[in-house]
Structure formats: structure tokens, C-alpha cells
N, CA, C and O atoms as a MOPAC input file, in Angstrom:
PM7 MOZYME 1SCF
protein

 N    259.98100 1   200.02800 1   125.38800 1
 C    261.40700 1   200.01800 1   125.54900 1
 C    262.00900 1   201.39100 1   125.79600 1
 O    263.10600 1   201.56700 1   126.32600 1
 N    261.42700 1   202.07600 1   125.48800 1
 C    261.89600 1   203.85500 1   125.64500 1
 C    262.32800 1   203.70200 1   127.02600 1
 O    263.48000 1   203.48800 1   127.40300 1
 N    261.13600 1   203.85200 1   127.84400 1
 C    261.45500 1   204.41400 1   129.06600 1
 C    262.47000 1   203.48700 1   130.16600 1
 O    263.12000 1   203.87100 1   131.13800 1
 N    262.29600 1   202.05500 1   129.54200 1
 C    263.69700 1   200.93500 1   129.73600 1
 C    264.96000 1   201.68500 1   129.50400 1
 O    265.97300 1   201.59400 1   130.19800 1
 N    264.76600 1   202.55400 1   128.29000 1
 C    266.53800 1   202.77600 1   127.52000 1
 C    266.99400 1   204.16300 1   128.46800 1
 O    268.11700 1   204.23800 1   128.96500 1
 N    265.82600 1   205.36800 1   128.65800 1
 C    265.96400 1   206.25800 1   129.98900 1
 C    266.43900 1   205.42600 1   131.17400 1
 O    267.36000 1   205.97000 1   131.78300 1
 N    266.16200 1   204.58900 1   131.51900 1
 C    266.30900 1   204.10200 1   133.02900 1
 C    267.62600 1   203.48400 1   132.73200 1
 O    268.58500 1   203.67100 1   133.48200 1
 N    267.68000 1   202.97900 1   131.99300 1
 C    269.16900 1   201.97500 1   131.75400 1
 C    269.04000 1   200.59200 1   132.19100 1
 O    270.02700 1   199.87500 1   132.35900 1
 N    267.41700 1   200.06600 1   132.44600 1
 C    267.21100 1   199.15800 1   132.67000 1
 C    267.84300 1   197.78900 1   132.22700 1
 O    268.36700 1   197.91100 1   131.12000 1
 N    267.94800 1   196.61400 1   132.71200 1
 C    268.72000 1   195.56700 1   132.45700 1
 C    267.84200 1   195.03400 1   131.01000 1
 O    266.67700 1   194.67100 1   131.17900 1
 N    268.29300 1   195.00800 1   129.93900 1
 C    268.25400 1   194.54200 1   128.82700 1
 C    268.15000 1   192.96600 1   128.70500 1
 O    267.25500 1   192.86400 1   127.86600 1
 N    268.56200 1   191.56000 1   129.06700 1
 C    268.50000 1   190.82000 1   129.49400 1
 C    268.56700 1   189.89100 1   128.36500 1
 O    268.81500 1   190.50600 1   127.32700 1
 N    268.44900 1   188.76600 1   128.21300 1
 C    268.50500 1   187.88900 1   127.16700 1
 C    267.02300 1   186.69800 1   126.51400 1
 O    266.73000 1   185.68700 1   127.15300 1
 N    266.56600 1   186.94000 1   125.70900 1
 C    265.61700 1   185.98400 1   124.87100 1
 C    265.95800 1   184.78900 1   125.16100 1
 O    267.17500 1   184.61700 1   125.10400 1
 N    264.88300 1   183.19700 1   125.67500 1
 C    265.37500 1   182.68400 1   126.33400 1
 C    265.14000 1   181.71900 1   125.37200 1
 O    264.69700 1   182.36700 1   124.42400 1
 N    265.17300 1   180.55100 1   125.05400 1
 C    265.09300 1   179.48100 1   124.01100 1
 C    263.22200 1   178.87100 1   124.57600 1
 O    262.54300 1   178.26900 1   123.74500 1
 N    262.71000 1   179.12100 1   125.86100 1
 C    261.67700 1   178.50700 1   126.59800 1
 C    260.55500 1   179.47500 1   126.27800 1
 O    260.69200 1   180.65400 1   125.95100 1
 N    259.48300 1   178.83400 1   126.41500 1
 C    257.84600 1   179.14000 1   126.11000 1
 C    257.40500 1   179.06700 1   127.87800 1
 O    256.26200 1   179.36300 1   128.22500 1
 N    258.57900 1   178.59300 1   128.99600 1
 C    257.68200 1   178.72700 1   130.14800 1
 C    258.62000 1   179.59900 1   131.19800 1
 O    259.80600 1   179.67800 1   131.51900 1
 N    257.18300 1   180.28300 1   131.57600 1
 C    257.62000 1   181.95000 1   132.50000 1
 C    258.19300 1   181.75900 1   133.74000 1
 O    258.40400 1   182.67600 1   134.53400 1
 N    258.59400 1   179.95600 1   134.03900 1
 C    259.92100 1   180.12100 1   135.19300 1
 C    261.35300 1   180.39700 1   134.58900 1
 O    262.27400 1   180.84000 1   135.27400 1
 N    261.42400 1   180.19500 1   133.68400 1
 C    262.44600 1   180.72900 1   132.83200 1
 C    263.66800 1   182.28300 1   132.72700 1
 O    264.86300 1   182.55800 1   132.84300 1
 N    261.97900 1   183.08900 1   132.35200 1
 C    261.74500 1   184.26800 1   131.82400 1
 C    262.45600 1   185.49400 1   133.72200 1
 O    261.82700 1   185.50200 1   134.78000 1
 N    263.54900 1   186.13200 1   133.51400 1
 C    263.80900 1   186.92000 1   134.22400 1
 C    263.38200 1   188.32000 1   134.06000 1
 O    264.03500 1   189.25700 1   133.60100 1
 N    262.17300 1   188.30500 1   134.51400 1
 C    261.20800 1   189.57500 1   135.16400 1
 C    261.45500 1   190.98000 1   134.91900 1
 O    260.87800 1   191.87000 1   134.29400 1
 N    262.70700 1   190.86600 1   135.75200 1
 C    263.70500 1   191.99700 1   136.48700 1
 C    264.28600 1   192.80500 1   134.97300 1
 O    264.71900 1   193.95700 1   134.95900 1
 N    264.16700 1   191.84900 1   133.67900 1
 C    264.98200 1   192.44000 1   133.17700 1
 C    263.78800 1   192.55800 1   131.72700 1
 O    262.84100 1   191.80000 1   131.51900 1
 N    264.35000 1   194.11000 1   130.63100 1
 C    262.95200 1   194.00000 1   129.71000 1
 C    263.14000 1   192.64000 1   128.96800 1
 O    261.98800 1   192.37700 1   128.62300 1
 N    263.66200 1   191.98000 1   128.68100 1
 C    263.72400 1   190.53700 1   127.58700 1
 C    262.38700 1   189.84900 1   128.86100 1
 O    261.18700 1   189.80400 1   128.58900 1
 N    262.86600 1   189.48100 1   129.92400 1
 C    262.01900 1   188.71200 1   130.35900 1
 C    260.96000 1   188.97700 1   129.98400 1
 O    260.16100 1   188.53800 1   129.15700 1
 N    261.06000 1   190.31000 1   131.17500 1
 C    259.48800 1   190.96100 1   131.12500 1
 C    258.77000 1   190.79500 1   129.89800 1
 O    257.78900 1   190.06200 1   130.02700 1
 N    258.97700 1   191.29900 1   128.61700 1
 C    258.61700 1   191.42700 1   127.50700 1
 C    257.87600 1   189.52200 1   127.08400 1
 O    256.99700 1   189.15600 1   126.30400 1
 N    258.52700 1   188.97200 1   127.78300 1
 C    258.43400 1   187.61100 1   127.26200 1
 C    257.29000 1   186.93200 1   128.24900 1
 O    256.27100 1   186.46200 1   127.74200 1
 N    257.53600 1   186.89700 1   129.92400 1
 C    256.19100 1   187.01400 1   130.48700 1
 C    254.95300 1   187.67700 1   129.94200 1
 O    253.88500 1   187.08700 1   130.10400 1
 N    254.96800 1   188.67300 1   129.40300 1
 C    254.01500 1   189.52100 1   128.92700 1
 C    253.35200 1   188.65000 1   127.54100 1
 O    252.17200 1   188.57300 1   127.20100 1
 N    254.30300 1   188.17300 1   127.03900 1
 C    253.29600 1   187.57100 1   125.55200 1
 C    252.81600 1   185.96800 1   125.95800 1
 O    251.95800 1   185.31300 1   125.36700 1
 N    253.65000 1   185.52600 1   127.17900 1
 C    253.09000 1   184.05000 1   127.53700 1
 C    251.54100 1   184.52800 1   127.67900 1
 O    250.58400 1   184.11800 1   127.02200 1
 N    251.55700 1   185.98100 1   129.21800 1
 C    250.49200 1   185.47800 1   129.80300 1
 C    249.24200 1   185.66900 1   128.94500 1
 O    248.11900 1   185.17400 1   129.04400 1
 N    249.80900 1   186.60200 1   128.00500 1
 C    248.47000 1   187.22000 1   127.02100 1
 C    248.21300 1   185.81000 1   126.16200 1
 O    247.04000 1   185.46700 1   126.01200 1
 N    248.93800 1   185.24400 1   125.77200 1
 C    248.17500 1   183.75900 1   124.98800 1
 C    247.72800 1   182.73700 1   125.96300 1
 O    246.87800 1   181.87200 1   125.74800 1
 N    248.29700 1   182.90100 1   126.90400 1
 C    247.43800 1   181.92300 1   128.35200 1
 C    245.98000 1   182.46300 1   128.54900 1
 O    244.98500 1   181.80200 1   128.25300 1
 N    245.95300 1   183.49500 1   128.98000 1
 C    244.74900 1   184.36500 1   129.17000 1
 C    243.62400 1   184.52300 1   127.84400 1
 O    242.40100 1   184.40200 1   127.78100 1
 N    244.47200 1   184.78700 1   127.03900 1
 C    243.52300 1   185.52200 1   125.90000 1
 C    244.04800 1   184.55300 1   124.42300 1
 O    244.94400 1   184.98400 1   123.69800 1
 N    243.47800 1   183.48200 1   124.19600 1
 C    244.26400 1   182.31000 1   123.03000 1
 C    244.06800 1   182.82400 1   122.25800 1
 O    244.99800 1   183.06900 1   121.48900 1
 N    242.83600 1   183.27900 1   121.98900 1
 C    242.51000 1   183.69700 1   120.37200 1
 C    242.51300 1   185.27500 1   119.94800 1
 O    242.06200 1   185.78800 1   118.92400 1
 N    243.22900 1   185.93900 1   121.17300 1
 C    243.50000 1   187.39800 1   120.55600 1
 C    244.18600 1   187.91800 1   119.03400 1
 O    244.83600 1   187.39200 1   118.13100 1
 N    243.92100 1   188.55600 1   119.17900 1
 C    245.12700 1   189.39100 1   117.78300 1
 C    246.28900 1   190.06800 1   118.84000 1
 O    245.74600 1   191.02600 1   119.38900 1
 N    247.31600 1   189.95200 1   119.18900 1
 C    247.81200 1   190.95700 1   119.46600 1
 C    249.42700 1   191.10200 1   118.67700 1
 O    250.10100 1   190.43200 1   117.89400 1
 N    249.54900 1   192.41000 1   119.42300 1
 C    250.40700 1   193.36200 1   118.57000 1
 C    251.46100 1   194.09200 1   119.42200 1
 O    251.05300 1   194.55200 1   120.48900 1
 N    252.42600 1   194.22100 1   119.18600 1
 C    253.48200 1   195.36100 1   119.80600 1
 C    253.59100 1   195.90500 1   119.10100 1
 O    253.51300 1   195.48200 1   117.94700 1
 N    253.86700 1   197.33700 1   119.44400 1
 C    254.38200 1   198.58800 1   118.99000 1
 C    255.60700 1   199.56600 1   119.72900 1
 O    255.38200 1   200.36500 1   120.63700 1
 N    257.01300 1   199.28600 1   119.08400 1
 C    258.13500 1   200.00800 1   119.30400 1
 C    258.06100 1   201.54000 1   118.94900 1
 O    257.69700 1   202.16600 1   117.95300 1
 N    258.43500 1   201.79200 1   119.87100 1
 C    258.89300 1   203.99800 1   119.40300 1
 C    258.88200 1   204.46700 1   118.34300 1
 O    259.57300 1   203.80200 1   117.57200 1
 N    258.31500 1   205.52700 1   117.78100 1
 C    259.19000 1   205.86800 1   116.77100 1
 C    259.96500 1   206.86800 1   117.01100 1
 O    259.71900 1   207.59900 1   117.97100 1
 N    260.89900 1   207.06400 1   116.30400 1
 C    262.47300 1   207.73600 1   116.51700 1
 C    262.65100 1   208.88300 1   117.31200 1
 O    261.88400 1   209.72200 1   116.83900 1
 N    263.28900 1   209.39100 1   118.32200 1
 C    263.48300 1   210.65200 1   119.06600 1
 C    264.91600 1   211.11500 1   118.71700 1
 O    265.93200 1   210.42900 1   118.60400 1
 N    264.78800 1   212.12300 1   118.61000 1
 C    266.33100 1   212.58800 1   118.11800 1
 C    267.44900 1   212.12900 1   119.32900 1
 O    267.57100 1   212.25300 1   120.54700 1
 N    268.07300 1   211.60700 1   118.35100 1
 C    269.16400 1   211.10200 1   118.62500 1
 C    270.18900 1   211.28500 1   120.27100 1
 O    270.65400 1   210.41000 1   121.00200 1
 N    270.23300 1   212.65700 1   120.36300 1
 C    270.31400 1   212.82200 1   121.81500 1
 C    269.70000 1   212.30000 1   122.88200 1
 O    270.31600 1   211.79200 1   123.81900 1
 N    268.60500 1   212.37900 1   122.82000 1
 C    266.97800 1   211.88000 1   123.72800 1
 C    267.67400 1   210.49200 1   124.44200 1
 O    267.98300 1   210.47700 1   125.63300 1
 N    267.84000 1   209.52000 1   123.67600 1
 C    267.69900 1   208.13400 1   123.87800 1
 C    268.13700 1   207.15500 1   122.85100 1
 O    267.36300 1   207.31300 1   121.90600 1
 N    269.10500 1   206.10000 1   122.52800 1
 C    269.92700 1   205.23800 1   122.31400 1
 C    268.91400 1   203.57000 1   123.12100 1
 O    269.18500 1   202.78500 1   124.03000 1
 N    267.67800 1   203.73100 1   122.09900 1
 C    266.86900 1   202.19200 1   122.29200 1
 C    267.26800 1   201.43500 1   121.62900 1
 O    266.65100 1   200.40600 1   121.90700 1
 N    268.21400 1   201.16600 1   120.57700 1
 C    268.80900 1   200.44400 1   119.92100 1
 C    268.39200 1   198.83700 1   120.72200 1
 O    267.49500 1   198.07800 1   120.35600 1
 N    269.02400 1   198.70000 1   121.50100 1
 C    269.26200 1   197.06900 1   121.93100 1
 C    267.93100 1   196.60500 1   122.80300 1
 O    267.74800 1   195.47500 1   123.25700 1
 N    267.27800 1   197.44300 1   122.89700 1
 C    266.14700 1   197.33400 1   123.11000 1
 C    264.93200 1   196.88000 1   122.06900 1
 O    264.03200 1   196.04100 1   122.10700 1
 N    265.44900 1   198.01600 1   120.99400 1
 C    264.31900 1   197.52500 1   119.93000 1
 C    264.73200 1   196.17500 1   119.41200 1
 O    263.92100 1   195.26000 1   119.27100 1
 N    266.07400 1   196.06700 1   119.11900 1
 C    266.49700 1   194.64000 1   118.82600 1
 C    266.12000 1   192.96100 1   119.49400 1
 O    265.97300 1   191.88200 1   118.91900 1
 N    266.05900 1   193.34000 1   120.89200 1
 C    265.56900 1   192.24600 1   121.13800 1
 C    263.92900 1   192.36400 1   121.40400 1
 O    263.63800 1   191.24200 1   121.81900 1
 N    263.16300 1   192.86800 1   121.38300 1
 C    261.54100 1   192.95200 1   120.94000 1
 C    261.30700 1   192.62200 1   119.78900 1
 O    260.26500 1   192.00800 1   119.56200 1
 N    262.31900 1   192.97300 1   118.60300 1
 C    261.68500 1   192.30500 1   117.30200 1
 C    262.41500 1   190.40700 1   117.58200 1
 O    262.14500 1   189.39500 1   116.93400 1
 N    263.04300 1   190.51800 1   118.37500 1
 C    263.40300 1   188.86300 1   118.29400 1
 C    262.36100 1   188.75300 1   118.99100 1
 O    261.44100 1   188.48800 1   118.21700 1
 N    261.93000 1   188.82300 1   120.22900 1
 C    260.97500 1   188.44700 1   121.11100 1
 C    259.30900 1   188.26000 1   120.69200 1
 O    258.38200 1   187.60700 1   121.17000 1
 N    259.48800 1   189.38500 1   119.30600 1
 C    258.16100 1   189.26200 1   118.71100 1
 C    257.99000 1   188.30700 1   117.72100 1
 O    256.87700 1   187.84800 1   117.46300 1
 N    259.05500 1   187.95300 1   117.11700 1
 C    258.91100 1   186.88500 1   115.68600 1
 C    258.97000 1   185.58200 1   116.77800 1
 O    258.06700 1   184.77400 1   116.55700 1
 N    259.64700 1   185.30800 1   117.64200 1
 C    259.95200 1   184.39600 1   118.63600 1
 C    258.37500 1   183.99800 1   118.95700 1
 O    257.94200 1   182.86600 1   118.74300 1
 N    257.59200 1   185.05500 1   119.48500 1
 C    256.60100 1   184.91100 1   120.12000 1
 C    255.02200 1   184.61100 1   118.80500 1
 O    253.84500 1   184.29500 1   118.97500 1
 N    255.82600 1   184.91000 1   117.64000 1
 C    254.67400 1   185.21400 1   116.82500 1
 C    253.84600 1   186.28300 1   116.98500 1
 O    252.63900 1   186.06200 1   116.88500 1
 N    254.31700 1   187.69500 1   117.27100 1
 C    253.45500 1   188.95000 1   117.90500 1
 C    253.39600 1   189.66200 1   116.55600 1
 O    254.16800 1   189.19800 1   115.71700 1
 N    252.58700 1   190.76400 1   116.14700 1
 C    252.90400 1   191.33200 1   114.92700 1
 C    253.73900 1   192.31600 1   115.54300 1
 O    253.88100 1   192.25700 1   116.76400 1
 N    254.30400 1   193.19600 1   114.89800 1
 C    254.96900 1   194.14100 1   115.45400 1
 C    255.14700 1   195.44700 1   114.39700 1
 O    255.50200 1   195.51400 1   113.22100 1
 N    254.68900 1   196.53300 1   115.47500 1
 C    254.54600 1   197.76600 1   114.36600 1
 C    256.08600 1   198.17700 1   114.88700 1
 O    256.45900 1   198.46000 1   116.02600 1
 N    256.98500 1   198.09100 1   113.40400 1
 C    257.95500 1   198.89500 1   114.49400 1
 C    258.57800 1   200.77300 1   113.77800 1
 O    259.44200 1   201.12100 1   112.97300 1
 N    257.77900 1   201.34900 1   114.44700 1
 C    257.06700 1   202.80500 1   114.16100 1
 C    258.71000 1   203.10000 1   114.39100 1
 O    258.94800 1   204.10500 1   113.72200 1
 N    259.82600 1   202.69200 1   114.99300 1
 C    260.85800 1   203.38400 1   114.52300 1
 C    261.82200 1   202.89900 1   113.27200 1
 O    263.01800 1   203.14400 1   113.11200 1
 N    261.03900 1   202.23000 1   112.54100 1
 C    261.90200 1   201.83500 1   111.30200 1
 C    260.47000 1   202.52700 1   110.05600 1
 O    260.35700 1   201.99300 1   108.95300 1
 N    259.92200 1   203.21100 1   110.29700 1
 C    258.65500 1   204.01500 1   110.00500 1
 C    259.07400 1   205.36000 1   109.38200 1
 O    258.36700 1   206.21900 1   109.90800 1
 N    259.64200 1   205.73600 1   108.78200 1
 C    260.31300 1   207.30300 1   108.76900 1
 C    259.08300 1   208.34800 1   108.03000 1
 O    259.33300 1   209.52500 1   107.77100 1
 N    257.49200 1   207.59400 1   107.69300 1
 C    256.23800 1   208.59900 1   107.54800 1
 C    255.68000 1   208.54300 1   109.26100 1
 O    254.84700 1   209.33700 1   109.69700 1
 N    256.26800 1   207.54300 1   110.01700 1
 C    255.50300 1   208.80500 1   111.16900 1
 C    256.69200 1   209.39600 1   112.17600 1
 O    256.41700 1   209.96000 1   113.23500 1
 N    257.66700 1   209.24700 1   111.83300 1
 C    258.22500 1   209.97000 1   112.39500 1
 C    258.45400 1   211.27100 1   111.85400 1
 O    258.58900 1   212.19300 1   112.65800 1
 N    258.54400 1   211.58500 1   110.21800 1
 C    258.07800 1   212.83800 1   109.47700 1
 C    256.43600 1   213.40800 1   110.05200 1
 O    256.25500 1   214.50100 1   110.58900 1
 N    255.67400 1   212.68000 1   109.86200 1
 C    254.33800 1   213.40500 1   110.63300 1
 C    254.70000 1   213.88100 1   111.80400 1
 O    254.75400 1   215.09900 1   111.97000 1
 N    254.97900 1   213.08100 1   112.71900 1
 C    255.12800 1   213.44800 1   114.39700 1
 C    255.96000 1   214.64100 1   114.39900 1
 O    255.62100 1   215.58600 1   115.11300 1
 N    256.91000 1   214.70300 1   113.75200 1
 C    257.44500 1   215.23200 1   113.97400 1
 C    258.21400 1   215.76200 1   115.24600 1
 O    258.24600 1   216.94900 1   115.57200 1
 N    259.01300 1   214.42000 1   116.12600 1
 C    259.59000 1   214.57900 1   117.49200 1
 C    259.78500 1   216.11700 1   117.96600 1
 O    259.20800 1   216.92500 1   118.69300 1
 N    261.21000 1   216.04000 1   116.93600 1
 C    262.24800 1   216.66600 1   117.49300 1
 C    261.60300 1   218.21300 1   117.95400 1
 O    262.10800 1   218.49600 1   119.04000 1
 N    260.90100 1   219.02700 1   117.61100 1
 C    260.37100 1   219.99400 1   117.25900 1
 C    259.29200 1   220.23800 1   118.34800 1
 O    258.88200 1   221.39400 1   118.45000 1
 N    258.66300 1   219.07100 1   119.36700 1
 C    258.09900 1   219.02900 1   120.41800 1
 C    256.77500 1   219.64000 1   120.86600 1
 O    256.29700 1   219.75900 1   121.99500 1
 N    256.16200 1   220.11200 1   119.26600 1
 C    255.39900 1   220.78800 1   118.72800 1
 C    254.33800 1   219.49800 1   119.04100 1
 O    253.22100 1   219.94600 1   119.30300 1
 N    254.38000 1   218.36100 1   119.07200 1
 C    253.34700 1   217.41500 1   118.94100 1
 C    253.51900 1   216.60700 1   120.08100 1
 O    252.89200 1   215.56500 1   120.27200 1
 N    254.66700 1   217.24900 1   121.11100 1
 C    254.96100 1   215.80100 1   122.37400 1
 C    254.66100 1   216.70700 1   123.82000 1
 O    254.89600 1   217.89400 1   124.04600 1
 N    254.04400 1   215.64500 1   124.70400 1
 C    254.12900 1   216.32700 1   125.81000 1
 C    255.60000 1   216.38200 1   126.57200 1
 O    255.84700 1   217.29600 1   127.35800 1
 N    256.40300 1   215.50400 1   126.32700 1
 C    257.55000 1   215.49800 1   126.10400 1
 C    258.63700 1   215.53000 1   125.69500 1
 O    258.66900 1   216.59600 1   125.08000 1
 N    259.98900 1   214.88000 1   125.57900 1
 C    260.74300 1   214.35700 1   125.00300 1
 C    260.52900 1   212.76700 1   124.10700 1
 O    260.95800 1   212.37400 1   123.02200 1
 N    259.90600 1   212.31700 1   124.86000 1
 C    259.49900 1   211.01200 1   124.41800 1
 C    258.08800 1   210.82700 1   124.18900 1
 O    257.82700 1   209.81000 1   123.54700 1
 N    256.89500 1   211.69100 1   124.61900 1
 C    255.93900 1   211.03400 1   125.28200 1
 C    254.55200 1   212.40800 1   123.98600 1
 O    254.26700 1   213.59200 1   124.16700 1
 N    254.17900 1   211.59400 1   123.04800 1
 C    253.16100 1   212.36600 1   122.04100 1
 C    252.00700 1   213.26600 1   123.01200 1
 O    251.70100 1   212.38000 1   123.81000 1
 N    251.32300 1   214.28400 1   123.35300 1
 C    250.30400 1   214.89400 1   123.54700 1
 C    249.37800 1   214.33800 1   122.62800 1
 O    249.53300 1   213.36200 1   121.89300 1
 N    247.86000 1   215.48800 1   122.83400 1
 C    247.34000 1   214.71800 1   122.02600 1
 C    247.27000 1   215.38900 1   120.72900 1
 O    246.21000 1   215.01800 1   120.22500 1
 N    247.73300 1   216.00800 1   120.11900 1
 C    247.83900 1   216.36100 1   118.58900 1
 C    249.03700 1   215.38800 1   118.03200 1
 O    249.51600 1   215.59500 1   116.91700 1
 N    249.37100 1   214.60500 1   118.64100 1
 C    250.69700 1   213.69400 1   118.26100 1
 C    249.99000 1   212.53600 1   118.74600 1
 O    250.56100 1   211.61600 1   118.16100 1
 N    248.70300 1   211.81700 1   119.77200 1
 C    248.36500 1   210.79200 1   119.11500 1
 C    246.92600 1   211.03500 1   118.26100 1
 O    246.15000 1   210.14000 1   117.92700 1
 N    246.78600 1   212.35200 1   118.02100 1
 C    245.80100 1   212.44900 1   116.51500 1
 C    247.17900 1   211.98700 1   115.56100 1
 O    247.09900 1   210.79900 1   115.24600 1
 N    248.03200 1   212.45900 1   115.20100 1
 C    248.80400 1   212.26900 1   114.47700 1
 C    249.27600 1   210.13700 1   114.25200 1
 O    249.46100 1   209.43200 1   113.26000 1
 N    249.28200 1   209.99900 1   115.02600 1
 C    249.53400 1   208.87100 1   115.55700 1
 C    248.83200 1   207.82900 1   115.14300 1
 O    249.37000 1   206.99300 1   114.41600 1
 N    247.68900 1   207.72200 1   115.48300 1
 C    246.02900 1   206.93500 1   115.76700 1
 C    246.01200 1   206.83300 1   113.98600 1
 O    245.61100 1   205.67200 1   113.89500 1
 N    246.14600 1   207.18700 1   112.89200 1
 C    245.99000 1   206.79400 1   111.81000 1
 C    246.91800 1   205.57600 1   111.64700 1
 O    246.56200 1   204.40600 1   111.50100 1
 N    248.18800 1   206.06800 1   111.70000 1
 C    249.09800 1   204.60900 1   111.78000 1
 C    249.18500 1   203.48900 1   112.01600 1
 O    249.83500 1   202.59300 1   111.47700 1
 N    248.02500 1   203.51100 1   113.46000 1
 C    247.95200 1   202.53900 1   114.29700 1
 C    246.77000 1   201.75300 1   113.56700 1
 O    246.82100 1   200.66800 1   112.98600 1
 N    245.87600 1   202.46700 1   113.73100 1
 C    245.00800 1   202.22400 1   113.13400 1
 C    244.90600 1   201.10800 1   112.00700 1
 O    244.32700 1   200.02500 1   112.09700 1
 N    245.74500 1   201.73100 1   110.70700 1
 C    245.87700 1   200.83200 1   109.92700 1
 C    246.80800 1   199.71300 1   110.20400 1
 O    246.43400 1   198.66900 1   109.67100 1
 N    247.87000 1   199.62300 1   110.85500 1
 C    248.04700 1   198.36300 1   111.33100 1
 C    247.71400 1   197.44200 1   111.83600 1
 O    248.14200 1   196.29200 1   111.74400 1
 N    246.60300 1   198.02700 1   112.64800 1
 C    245.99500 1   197.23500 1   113.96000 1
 C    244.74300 1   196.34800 1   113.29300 1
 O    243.97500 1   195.63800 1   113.94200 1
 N    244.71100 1   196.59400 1   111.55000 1
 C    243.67100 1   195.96100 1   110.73300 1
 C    244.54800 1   194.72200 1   110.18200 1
 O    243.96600 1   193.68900 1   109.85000 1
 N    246.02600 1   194.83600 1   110.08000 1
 C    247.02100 1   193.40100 1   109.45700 1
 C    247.01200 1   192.55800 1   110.48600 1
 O    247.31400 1   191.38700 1   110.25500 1
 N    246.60200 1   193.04100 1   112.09700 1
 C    247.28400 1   191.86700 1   113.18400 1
 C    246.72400 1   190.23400 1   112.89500 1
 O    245.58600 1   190.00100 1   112.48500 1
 N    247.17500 1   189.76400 1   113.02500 1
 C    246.54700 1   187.93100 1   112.65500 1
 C    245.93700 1   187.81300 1   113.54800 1
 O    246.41200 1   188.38700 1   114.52800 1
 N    244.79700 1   187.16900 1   113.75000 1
 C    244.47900 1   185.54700 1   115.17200 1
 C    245.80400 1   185.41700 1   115.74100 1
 O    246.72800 1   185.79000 1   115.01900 1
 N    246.14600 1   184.86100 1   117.14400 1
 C    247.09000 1   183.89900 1   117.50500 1
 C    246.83100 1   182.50300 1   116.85400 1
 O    245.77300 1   181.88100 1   116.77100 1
 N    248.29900 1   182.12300 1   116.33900 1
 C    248.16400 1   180.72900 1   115.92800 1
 C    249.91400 1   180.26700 1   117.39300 1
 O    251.04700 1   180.74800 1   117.36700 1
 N    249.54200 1   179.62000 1   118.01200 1
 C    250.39600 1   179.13900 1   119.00400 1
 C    250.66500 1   177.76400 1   118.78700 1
 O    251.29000 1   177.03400 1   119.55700 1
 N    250.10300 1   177.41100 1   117.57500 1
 C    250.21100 1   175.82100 1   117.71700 1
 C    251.40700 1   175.30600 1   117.50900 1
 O    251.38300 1   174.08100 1   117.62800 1
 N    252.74400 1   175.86200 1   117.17200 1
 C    253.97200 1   174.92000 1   117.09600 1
 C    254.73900 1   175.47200 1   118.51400 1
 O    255.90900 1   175.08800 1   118.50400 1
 N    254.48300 1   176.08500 1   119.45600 1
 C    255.33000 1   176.04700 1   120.55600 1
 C    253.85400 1   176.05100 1   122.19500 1
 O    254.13800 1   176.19400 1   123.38400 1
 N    252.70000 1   175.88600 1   121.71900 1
 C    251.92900 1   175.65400 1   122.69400 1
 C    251.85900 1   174.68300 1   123.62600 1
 O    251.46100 1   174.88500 1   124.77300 1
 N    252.28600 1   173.44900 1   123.13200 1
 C    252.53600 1   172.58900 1   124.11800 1
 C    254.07300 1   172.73000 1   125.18500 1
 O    254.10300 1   172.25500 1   126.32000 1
 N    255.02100 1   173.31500 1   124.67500 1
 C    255.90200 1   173.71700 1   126.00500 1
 C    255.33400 1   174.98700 1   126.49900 1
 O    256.09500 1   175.62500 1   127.22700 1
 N    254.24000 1   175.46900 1   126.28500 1
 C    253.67500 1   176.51200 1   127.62400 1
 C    253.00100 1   175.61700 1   128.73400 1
 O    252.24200 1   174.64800 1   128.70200 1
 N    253.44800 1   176.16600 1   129.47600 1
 C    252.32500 1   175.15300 1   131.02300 1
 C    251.52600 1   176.36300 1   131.18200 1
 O    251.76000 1   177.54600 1   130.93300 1
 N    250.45200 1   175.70600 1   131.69700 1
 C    248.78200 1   176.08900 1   132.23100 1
 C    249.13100 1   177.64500 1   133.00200 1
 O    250.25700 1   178.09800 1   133.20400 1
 N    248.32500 1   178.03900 1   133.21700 1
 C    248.69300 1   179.32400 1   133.94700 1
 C    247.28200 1   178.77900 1   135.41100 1
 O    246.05500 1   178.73900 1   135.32100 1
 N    248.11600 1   178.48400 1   136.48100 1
 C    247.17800 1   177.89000 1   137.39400 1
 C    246.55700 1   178.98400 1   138.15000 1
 O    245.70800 1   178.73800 1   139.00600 1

């Protein structure tokens, strides 16, 4: 969603449907939502996981409505979701603002994803199985 909230990309709306004629592309809600159909079409029995930003000073970028609808899109979808900007130990580790750990403004080097990669890490050990079974039957086939 970062580089959505830089662009000013169309934010778009969470749709009540499980099928990707629905889902408007063009905008991150869709997109975001194509993205978790096709991964349980493709891949049923994955674990998977999203992971939101964690915090850039305040100037940087205003992801607010961004992160908001990814955590709907993720409980919606049943995704786990690390959301590293409601995290305030890695954003104290990372330490953004200070740029000491980013190749950017937004974007960690790699002493910021050494910094990083522990976090993940241990999250990436809570992700569940997919269980799709109460909205799997309104997905259609991916032909």
C-alpha cells in the first residue's frame, strides 16, 4: 500500500463477492482482492500472509486508508496479516526516520531487512493453512 499512497492511487472499495469479475483491478481494494482469490485458486492449501508498512514519518506518506482497507480485505479474505505499522518494536528497531537503515524514504536496505527478517520471521511461524471452506463455493474455477 505504500507505494499506492505515493502514487495516490485509486483506493477503491471491498466488494461483498469471492468472484474476480467483480473485483476492480485498476484500483488497490480490487487488486488486493484479485490477488488473494488467485492465490487460493492456485495454491488451496498455502499459508499465506500479508504484510502492511511499518510507520514512515509522518511527512513521507499518509497510508492510512490504505492500511484500513487491507486489514478488511484480509479478515474478509481470511489472510493473516502482519500489520508492522501498528508494531511500534519494529518501527523502534528500524528505525525509519533516521534513514540510517533505508535505502530510502520508504524502502529498508539491507541492514533494515537484517533488522526486519526477525519479525517476519516470527510471524511467518503463526500463519494458518488456508481454511476457505465458508466462502469457497462462491469462488468460480480459475479456467
Amino acid at each position: 500500500g505504500i507505494n499506492d499512497s505515493w502514487d495516490n492511487a485509486p483506493v477503491g472499495v471491498m466488494t461483498d463477492s469471492y468472484n474476480p469479475d467483480d473485483f476492480d483491478r485498476s484500483t488497490f481494494a480490487g487488486a488486493l482482492e484479485h490477488l488473494f482469490y488467485s492465490a487460493y485458486r492456485y495454491f488451496p492449501n498455502a499459508r499465506l500472509g500479508y504484510i502492511i508498512n511499518f510507520q514512515l514519518p509522518a511527512a513521507q506518506s499518509d497510508m492510512s486508508v490504505y492500511r484500513e482497507i487491507a486489514l478488511a480485505i484480509c479478515e474478509k479474505w481470511k489472510v493473516a496479516c502482519y500489520d508492522m505499522h501498528a508494531d511500534d518494536a519494529v518501527t523502534n528497531a528500524l528505525q525509519p526516520q533516521n534513514l540510517t537503515n533505508m535505502a530510502d524514504v520508504g524502502h529498508p536496505n539491507k541492514s533494515g531487512y537484517d533488522i526486519l527478517a526477525p519479525f517476519i520471521e516470527e510471524w511467518f511461524k503463526t500463519i494458518p493453512y488456508a481454511d476457505i471452506s465458508s466462502f469457497e463455493k462462491e469462488m468460480p474455477s480459475i479456467s
